[in-house]
C-alpha positions as CSV (number, residue, x, y, z in Angstrom):
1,X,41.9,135.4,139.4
2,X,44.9,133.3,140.6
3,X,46.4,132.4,136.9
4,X,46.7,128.6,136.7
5,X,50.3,128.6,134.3
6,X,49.1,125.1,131.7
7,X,45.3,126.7,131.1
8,X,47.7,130.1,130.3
9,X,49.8,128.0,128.4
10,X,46.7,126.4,127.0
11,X,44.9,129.5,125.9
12,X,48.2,131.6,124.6
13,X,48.1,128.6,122.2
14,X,45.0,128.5,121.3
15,X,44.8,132.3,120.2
16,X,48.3,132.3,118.1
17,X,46.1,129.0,116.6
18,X,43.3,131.2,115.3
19,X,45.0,133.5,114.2
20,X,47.2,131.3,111.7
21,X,43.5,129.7,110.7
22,X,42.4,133.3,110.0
23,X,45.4,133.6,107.5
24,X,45.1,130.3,105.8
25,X,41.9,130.7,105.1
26,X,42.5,134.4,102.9
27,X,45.7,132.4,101.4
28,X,42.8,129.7,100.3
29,X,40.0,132.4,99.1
30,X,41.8,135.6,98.3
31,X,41.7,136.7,94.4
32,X,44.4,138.6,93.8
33,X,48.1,137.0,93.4
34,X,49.5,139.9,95.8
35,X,47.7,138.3,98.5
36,X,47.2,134.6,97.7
37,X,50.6,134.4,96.0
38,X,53.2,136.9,97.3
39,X,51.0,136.8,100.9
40,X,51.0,140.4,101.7
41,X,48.5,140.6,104.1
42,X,48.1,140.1,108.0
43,X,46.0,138.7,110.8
44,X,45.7,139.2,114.4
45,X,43.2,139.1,117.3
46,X,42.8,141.9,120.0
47,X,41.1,141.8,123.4
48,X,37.3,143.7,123.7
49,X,39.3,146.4,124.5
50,X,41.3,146.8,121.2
51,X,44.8,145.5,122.7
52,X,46.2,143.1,120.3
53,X,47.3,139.5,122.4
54,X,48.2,137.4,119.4
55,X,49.2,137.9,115.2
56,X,49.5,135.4,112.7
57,X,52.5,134.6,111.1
58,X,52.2,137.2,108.5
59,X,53.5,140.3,107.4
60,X,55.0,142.0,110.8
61,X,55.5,145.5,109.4
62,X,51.6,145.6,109.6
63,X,50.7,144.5,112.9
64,X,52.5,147.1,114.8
65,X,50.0,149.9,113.0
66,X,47.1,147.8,114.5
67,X,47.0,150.1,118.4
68,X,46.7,153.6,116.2
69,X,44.3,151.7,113.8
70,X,42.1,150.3,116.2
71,X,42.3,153.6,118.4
72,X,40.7,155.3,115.1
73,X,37.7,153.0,115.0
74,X,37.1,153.0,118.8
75,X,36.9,157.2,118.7
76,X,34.6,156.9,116.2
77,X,32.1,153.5,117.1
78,X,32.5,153.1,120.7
79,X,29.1,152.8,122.4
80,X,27.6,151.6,118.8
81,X,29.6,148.3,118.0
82,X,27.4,145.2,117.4
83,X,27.1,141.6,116.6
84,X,27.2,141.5,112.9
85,X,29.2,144.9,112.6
86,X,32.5,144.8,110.4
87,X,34.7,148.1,110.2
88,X,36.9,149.1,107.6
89,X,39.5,151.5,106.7
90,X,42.7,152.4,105.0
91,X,43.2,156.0,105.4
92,X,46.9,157.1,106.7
93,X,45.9,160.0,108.7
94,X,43.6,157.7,110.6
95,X,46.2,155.1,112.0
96,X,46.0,153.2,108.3
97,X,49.6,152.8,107.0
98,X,48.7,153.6,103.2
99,X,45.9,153.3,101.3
100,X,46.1,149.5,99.6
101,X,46.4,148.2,102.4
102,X,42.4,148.1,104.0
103,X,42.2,147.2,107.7
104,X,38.8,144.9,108.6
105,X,37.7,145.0,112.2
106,X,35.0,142.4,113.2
107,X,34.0,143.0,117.1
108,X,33.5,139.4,118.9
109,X,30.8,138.9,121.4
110,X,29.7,136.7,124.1
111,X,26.8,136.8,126.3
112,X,25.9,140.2,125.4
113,X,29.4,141.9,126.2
114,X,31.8,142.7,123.4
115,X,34.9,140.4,124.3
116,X,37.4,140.6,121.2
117,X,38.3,141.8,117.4
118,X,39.4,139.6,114.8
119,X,41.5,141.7,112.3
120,X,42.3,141.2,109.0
121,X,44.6,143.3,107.1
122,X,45.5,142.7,103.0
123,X,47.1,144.9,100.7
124,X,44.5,145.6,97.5
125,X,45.7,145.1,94.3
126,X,44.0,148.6,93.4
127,X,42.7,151.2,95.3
128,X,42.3,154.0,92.4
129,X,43.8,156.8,92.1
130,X,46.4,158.6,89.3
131,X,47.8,155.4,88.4
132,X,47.2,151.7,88.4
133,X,48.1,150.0,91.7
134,X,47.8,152.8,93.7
135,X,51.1,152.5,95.0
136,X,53.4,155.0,93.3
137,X,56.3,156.9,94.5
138,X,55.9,159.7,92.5
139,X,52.8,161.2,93.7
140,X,52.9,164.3,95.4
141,X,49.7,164.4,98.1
142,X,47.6,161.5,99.5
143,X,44.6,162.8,97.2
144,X,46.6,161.4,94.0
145,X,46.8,158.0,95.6
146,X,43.3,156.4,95.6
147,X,40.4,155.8,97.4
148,X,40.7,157.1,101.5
149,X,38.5,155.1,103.8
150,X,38.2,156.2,107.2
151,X,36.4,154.2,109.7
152,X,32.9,153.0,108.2
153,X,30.7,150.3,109.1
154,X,30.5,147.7,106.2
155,X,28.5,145.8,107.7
156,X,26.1,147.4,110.3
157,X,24.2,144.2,112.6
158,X,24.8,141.5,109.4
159,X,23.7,144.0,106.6
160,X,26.0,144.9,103.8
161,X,26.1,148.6,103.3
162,X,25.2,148.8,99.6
163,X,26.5,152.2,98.8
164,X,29.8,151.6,100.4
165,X,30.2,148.7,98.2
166,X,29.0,150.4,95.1
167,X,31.5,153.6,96.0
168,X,34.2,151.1,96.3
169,X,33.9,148.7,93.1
170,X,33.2,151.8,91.1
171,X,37.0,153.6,92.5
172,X,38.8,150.7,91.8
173,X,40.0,149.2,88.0
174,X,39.6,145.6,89.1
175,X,36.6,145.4,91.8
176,X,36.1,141.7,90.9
177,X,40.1,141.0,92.6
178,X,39.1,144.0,95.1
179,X,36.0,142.8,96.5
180,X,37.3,139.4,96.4
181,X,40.2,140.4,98.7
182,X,37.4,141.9,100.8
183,X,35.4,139.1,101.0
184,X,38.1,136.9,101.7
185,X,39.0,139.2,104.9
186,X,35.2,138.9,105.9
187,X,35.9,135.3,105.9
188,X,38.9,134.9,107.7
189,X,37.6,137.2,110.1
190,X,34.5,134.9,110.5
191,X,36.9,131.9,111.2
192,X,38.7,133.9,113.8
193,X,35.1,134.8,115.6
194,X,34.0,131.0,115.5
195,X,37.5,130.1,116.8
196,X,37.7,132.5,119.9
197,X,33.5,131.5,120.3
198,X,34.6,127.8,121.0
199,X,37.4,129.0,123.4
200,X,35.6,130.8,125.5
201,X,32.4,128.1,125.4
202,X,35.4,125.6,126.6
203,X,36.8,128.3,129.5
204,X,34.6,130.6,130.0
205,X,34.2,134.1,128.9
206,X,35.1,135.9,132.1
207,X,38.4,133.5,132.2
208,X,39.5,134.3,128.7
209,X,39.1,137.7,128.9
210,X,41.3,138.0,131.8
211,X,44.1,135.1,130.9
212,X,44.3,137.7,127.9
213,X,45.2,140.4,130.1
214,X,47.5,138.9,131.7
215,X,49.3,137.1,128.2
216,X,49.6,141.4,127.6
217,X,51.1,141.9,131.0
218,X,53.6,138.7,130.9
219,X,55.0,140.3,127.6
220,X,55.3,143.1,129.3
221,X,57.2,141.5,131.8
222,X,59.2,139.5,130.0
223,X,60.6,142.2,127.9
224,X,61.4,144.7,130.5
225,X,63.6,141.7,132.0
226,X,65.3,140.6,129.0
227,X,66.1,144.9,128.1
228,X,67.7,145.3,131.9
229,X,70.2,143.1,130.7
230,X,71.1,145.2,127.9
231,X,74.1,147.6,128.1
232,X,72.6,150.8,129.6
233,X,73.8,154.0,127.2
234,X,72.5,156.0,123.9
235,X,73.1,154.0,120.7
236,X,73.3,155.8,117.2
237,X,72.7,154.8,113.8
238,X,72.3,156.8,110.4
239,X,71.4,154.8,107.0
240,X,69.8,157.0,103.7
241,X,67.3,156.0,101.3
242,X,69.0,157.3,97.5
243,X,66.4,159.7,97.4
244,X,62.8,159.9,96.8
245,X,62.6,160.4,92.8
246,X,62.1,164.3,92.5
247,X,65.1,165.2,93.6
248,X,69.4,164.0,94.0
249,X,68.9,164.3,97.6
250,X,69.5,161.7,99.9
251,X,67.4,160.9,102.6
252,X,69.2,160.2,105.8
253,X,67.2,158.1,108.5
254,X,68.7,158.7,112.2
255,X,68.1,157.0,115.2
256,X,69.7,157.4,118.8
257,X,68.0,154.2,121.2
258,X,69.0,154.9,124.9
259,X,68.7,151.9,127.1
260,X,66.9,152.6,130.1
261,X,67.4,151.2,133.6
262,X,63.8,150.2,133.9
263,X,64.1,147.8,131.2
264,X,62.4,150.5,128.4
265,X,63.9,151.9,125.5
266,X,63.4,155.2,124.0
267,X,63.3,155.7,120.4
268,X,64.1,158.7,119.0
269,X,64.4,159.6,115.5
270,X,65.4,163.6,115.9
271,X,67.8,164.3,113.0
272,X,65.9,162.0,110.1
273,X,65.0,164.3,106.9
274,X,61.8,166.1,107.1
275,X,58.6,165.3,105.0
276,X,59.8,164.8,101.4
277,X,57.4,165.3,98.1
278,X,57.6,161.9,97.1
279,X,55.2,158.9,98.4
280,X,57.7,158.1,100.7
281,X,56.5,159.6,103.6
282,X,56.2,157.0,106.8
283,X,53.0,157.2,108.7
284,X,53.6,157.1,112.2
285,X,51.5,153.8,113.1
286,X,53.8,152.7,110.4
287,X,56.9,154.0,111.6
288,X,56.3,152.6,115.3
289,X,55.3,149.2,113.7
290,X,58.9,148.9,111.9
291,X,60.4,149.9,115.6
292,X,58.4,147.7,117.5
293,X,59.7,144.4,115.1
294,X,62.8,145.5,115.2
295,X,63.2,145.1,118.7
296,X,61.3,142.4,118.5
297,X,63.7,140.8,116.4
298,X,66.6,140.5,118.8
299,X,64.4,139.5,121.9
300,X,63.6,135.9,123.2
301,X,62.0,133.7,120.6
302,X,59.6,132.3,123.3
303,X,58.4,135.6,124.0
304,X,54.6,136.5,122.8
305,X,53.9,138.5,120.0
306,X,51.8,141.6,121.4
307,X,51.0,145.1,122.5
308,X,52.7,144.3,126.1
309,X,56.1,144.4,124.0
310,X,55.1,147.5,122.7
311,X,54.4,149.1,126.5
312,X,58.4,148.9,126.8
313,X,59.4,150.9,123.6
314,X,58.7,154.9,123.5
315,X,59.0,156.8,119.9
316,X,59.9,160.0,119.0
317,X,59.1,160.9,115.8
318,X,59.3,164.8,114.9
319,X,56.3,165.9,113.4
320,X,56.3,167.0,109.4
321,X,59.1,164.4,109.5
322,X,59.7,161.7,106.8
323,X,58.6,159.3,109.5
324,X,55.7,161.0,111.1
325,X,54.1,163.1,108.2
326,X,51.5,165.8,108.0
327,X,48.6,165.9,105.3
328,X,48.2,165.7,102.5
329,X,51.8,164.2,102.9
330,X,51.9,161.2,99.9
331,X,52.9,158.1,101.6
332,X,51.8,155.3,99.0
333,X,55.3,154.3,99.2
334,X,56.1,154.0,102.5
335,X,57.1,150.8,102.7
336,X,60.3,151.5,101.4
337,X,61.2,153.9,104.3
338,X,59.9,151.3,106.6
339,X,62.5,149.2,105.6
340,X,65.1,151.7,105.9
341,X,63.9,152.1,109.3
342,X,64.3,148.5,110.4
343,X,68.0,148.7,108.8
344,X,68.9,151.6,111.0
345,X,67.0,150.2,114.3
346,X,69.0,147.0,113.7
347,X,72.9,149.1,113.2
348,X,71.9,151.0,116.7
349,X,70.9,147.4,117.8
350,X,73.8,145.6,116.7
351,X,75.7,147.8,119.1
352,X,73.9,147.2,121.9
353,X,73.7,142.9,121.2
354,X,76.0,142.1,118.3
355,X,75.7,138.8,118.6
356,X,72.0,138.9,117.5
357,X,71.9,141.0,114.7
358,X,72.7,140.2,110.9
359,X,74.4,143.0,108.7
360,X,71.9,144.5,106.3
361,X,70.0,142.5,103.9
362,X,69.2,144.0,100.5
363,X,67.2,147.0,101.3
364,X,63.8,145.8,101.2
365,X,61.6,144.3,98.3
366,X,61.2,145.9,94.9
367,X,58.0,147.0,93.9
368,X,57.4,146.7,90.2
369,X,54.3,147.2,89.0
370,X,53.3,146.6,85.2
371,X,49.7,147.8,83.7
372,X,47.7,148.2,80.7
373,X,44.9,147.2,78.9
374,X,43.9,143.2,77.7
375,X,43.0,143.4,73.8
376,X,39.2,143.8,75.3
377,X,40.2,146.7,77.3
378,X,40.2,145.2,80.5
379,X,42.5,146.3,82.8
380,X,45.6,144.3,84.0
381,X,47.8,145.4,87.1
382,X,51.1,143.6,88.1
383,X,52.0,144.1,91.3
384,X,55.3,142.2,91.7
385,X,57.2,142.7,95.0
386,X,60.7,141.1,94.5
387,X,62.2,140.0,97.8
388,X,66.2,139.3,98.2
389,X,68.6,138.5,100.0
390,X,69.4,138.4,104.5
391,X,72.8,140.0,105.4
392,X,75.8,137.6,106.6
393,X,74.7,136.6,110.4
394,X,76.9,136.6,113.5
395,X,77.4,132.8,113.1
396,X,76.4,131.3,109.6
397,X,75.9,133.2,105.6
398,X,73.0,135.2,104.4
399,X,70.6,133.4,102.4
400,X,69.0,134.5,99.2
401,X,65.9,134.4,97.4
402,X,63.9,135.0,100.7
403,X,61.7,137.2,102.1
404,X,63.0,140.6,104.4
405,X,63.3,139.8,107.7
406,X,60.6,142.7,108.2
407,X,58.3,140.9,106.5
408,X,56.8,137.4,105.5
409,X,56.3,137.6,101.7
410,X,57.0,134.9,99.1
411,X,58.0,135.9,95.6
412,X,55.5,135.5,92.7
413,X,55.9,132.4,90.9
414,X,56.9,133.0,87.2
415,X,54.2,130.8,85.7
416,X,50.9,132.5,87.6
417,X,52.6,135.9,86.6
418,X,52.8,134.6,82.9
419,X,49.1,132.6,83.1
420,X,47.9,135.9,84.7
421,X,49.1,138.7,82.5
422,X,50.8,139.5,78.9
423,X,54.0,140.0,80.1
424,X,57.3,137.3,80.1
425,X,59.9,136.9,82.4
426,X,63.1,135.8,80.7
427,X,65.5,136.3,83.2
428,X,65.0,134.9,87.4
429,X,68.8,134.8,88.4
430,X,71.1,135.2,91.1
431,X,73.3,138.4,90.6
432,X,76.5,136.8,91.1
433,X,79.2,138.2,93.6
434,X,76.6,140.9,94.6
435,X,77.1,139.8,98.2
436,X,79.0,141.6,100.6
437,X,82.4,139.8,101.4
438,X,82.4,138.8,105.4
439,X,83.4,135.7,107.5
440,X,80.1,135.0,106.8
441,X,79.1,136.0,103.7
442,X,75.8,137.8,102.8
443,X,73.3,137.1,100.3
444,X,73.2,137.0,96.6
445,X,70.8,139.9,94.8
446,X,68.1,138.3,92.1
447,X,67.9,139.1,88.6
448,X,64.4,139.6,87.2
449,X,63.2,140.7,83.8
450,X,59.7,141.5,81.8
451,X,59.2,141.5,78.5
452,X,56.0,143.7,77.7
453,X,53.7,141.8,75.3
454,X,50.2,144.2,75.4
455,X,50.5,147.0,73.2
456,X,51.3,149.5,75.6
457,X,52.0,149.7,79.5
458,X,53.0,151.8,82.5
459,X,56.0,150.8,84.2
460,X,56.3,152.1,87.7
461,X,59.2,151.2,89.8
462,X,60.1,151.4,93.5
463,X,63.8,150.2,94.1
464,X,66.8,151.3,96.3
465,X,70.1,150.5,97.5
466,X,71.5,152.4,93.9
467,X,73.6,154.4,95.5
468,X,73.7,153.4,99.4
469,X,74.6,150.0,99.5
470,X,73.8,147.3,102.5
471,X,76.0,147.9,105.3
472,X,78.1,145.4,106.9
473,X,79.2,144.2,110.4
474,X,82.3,143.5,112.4
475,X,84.7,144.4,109.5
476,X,82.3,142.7,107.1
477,X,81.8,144.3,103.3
478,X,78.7,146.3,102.1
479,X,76.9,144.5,99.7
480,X,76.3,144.9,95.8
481,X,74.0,147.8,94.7
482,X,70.6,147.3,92.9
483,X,70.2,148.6,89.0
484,X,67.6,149.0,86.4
485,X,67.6,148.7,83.0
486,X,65.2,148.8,80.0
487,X,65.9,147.7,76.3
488,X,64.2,148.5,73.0
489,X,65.5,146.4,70.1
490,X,69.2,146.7,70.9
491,X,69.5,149.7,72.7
492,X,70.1,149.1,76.8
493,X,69.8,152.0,79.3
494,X,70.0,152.7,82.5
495,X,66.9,153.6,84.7
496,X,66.4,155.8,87.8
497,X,65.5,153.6,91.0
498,X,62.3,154.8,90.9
499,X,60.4,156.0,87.9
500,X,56.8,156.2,86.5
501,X,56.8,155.8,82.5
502,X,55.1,154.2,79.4
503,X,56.7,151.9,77.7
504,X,55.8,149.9,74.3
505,X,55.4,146.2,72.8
506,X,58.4,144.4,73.2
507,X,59.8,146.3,75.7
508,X,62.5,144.3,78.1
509,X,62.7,145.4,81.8
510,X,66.2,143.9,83.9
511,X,66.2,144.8,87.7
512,X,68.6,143.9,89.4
513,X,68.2,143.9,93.3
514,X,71.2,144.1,95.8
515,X,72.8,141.8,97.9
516,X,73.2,142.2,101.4
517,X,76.2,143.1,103.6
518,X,78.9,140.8,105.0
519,X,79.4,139.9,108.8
520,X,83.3,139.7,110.0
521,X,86.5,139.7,108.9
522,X,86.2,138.3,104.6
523,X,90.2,136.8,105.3
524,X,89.1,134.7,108.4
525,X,86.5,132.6,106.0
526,X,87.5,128.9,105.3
527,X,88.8,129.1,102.0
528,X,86.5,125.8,100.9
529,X,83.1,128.0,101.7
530,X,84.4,130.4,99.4
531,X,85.2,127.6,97.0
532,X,81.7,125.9,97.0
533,X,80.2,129.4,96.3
534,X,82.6,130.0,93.4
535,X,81.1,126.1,92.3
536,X,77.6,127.5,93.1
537,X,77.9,130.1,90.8
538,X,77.4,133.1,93.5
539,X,80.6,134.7,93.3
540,X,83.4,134.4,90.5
541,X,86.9,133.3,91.0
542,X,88.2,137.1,90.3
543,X,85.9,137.9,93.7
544,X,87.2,135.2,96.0
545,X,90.6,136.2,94.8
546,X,89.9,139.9,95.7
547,X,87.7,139.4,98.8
548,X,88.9,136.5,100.6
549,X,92.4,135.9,98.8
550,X,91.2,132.4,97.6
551,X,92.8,131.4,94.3
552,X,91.3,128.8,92.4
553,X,93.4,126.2,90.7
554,X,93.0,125.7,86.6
555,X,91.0,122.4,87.7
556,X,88.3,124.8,90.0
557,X,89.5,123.4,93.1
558,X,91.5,125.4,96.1
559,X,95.1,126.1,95.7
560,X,96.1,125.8,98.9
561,X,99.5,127.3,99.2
562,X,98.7,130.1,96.4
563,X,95.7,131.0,99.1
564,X,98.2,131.1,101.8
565,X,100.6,133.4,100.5
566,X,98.1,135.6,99.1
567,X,96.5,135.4,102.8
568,X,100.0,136.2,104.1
569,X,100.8,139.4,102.2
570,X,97.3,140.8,102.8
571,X,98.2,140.6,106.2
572,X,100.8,141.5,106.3
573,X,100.0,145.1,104.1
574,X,97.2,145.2,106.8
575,X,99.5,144.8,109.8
576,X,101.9,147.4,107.9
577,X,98.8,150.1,107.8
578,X,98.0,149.6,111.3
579,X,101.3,150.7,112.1
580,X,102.1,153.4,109.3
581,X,104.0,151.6,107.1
C-alpha cells in the first residue's frame, strides 16, 4: 500500500484522539478519588496484533508495561478472543506491574477479523490483602499483597462472568469504589471500540490496519535517526533509594547506556542491588516501561508515542534483581524504584544530551495512605499520592506543586479528601529553601499534614529522598531532603521514610517532601530571581545569602554592591581552590 502522508497524518490523529476520549470518560465515571481525582490510571489502543500505536495522555510509567501485558493475555486467549470478550489482570509475574493496578483488554473487531485492543489501565483503591490499600512497602512476598488476577475473561461474548465478580467484591474492603473503577474501564474501553469502529467505517478496515503498521515503523524510524546523532560511547549513572524499610541498607540503582551506531541503545542495569525483602521489588514490564519514557523524554516532541520507540531500546535486567524480580518477590511498592530508575536513566542521559535533561526532581510522589473504620464500621482507605517538585532545567527554574515528570498525576484536592474521609489537613505548604541552589533553581518540596479524627487508624507511608537527596546538574546543588513526623499532644517525632503503624484520635501526621536539584552554577543567577523568590516566600534571605551571595537590604530589596562584594570574594576563595591556595 503506497502510504498517502495527510490520510497518515489523518489517522495518527484520529487514534491519539480516542484514546484521550477513553481517559476522559473514566475521569467522568470512575468512583474512587485515586483515579477521578489524583488520575492514576492509563489508556491506550493497540493494533489486532497487540502492538500498542497510540496512549492517552496519562500516566506514562504504565504504558510501557502494556507489550509484556498484552503478550500474557495473547499466550493464554489466542485462537479464542471474541466480540464481546473483555480480559483482565493484574498479576506481576504475568507482565502486570503490581497488583492495584488491573489491566482491561477489550479486542476490537471488524468484518469478522479481530483488528485492535482498547486498553484501559487504573490503579484500585483496594485490592485486599494484609493491609488496606494493598499497596504497602513492608510486605515480604506478593501473597501478602492482595488479590492476583492473571489473565481471565470477564466478559466472555457480552456475558459477565458472575463468579469472577463475586470473587472480586468479596477480596476487596470497598467493592462499591472497586467495581466502580472497573466499570468505568469497561466504559472507556467501549468509547475507544466505537471510536476506532467509525475510523475504520470512514477508511476502511484493511487501510487502518496497515497505516497502523506503518505509524509503528515511522517511530521506529524516526527514533533510530534522532539516537545516530547522539555521541556514540557507554554512559554511567548510580542513584540509591534510602533503603527498603527492613534494613539501613541503601539500595544503589546502576545503569551503563551505550550508544549504538545503528541508532539503538542498550540498557543495562548489571551492578543495581539484588531482590530486596521489602515491596520494592521492580517488575520487569515495569522496569522497561520507566526506560522506555525515559528516553522518551529527551527525544523529538513530534515523535509518536508507541511500541516502534521501544524496538530501538534493549534492557538488561539481571534476574533476582531489584528491577527484574523472582516470586514471590513483594513488589506492591514498586513505584518508588520506578522512579529511581527514571532519575538514573536521566543522569546517564544528561551526559549523552545535557541540554535536554533537568537535574532530579524530588524523588517521586509520596504515597500516604490513611485507613480505619466510619463509626458504622465501614471501611475508609486514603490513598494520597503527594506529587512535588521538577529539578532546575537547562534553561529556566524547576516548578513545584506538579506532577513527576514520569507521570501525569494531579494532587488530591484538600476539600474532596476532607468531604471524603475523617481526617484534616492543616498544613498544604511549600517547604521553603528546600530547592537545590543552581543558575536555575529547582523546585520547592510541599508540606502536607493529617490530623486523624476516627478513633483509630493505620498509617502506612512510602517516602524517600531522607537520606539521598536530588542530585543536581552542571555545578548545580542537590536539593532538600524529605522528613516525616507525627505528634501526640505535644510530643513531635521523627518517622522512618517508610513505616506501617496504628495510630490514635487526634493524631497529627507532617510530611515533608523534597525539593529537587539545581541546574548550573548558583553565583551566575541574576541576583533579582533570587530576590523575587526570597519575596515569594521559597527561600529565606539567610539562603540567598549562602547559595547565591544575594544580600537583602533592611527594606527586602537587593543590595547591590553588598551582592557584589560578597560575589567577588566567593570567587575569588573559588579561584584560590582551583589553584591551591
Amino acid at each position: 500500500m503506497k502510504v498517502d502522508p495527510i490520510t497518515f497524518a489523518v489517522i495518527k490523529s484520529g487514534l491519539d484522539s480516542i484514546a484521550d476520549d477513553m481517559a476522559y470518560t473514566v475521569v467522568r465515571i470512575a468512583r474512587s478519588e485515586i483515579v477521578k481525582d489524583v488520575m492514576d490510571f492509563s489508556a491506550a489502543l493497540c493494533a489486532g496484533d497487540g502492538q500498542m500505536v497510540a496512549q492517552a495522555k496519562t500516566i506514562a510509567q504504565h504504558l510501557g508495561a502494556i507489550p509484556e501485558a498484552m503478550a500474557s493475555v495473547l499466550g493464554k486467549f489466542e485462537g479464542d478472543l471474541h466480540e464481546g470478550d473483555v480480559v483482565i489482570m493484574n498479576d506481576p509475574y504475568h507482565g502486570g506491574m503490581h497488583l492495584p493496578d488491573i489491566f482491561m483488554f477489550v479486542p476490537i473487531f471488524h468484518g469478522g477479523k479481530r483488528r485492535a485492543f482498547a486498553v484501559v489501565i487504573c490503579h484500585h483503591t483496594d485490592v485486599g490483602g494484609r493491609v488496606p490499600g494493598s499497596n504497602a512497602s513492608d510486605s515480604t512476598e506478593i501473597y501478602q499483597e492482595g488479590l492476583r488476577i492473571p489473565p481471565l475473561k470477564l466478559y466472555d461474548r457480552g456475558v459477565l462472568d458472575k463468579t469472577l465478580e463475586a470473587l472480586i467484591k468479596i477480596n476487596v474492603r470497598v467493592p462499591d469504589r472497586v467495581w466502580g473503577d472497573l466499570s468505568a474501564q469497561f466504559a472507556a474501553a467501549q468509547v475507544g471500540k466505537r471510536g476506532l469502529e467509525k475510523l475504520m467505517q470512514r477508511y476502511g478496515a484493511d487501510d487502518v490496519d496497515a497505516y497502523m503498521q506503518e505509524l509503528l515503523d515511522y517511530a521506529e524510524r524516526m527514533t533510530r535517526q534522532e539516537i545516530k546523532g547522539w555521541p556514540k560511547g557507554t554512559y554511567r549513572f548510580v542513584d540509591h533509594i534510602d533503603d527498603d524499610g527492613f534494613s539501613d541498607q541503601p539500595i544503589p540503582i546502576k545503569v551503563a547506556i551505550t550508544v549504538n551506531d545503528d541508532g539503538t541503545l542498550l540498557v543495562d542495569y548489571t551492578g543495581s542491588s539484588p531482590q530486596v525483602r521489602g515491596a520494592l521489588n521492580s517488575t520487569l514490564s515495569f522496569t522497561h516501561s520507566l526506560t522506555y519514557l525515559s528516553v522518551r523524554c529527551v527525544l523529538a516532541k513530534d515523535l509518536p508515542n508507541n511500541v516502534g520507540l521501544f524496538r530501538c531500546i534493549k534492557v538488561k535486567a539481571p534476574e533476582a534483581s531489584v528491577l527484574n524480580p523472582v516470586m514471590p518477590g513483594p513488589c506492591a511498592a514498586r513505584a518508588l524504584t520506578g522512579y529511581r530508575v527514571f532519575d538514573t536513566m536521566l543522569g546517564a542521559l544528561a551526559q549523552i544530551v545535557p541540554d535536554r535533561v533537568p537535574a532530579a526532581g524530588e524523588g517521586g510522589n509520596s504515597v500516604i495512605c490513611i485507613s480505619g473504620l466510619r463509626p458504622n464500621r465501614q471501611p475508609f482507605i486514603i490513598v494520597d499520592m503527594i506529587c512535588g517538585a521538577w529539578g532546575g532545567r537547562p534553561d529556566k527554574d524547576g516548578i513545584e506543586a506538579v506532577t513527576n515528570a514520569s507521570q501525569n498525576l494531579s494532587n488530591m484536592p484538600v476539600e474532596v479528601m476532607e468531604a471524603e474521609h475523617p481526617v484534616r489537613i492543616e498544613d498544604y505548604s511549600f517547604v521553603p529553601d528546600s530547592c537545590g541552589a543552581g543558575r536555575y533553581r529547582g523546585g520547592v518540596g510541599i508540606r502536607r499534614s493529617y490530623r486523624i479524627l476516627a478513633d483509630e487508624a493505620l498509617l502506612q507511608m512510602r517516602t524517600d529522598r531522607v537520606r539521598f537527596a536530588p542530585y543536581g546538574l552542571a555545578g548545580g546543588s542537590p536539593g532538600g531532603r524529605s522528613r516525616n513526623f507525627m505528634e501526640v499532644g505535644n510530643e513531635r517525632k521523627a518517622l522512618p521514610g517508610k513505616i506501617t503503624t496504628r495510630i490514635g484520635k487526634g493524631t497529627l501526621i507532617v510530611h515533608e517532601q523534597a525539593g529537587a536539584g539545581g541546574f548550573g552554577d548558583p553565583l551566575a543567577r541574576d541576583p533579582q530571581e533570587v530576590i523575587e523568590d526570597v519575596l515569594d516566600g521559597k527561600i529565606t534571605a539567610a539562603y540567598a545569602a549562602e547559595h547565591h551571595a544575594v544580600v537583602l537590604a533592611p527594606s527586602g530589596q537587593l543590595d547591590a554592591a553588598a551582592t557584589v562584594r560578597l560575589r567577588s570574594s566567593r570567587a575569588g576563595a573559588s579561584e584560590g581552590e582551583r589553584h591551591g591556595g
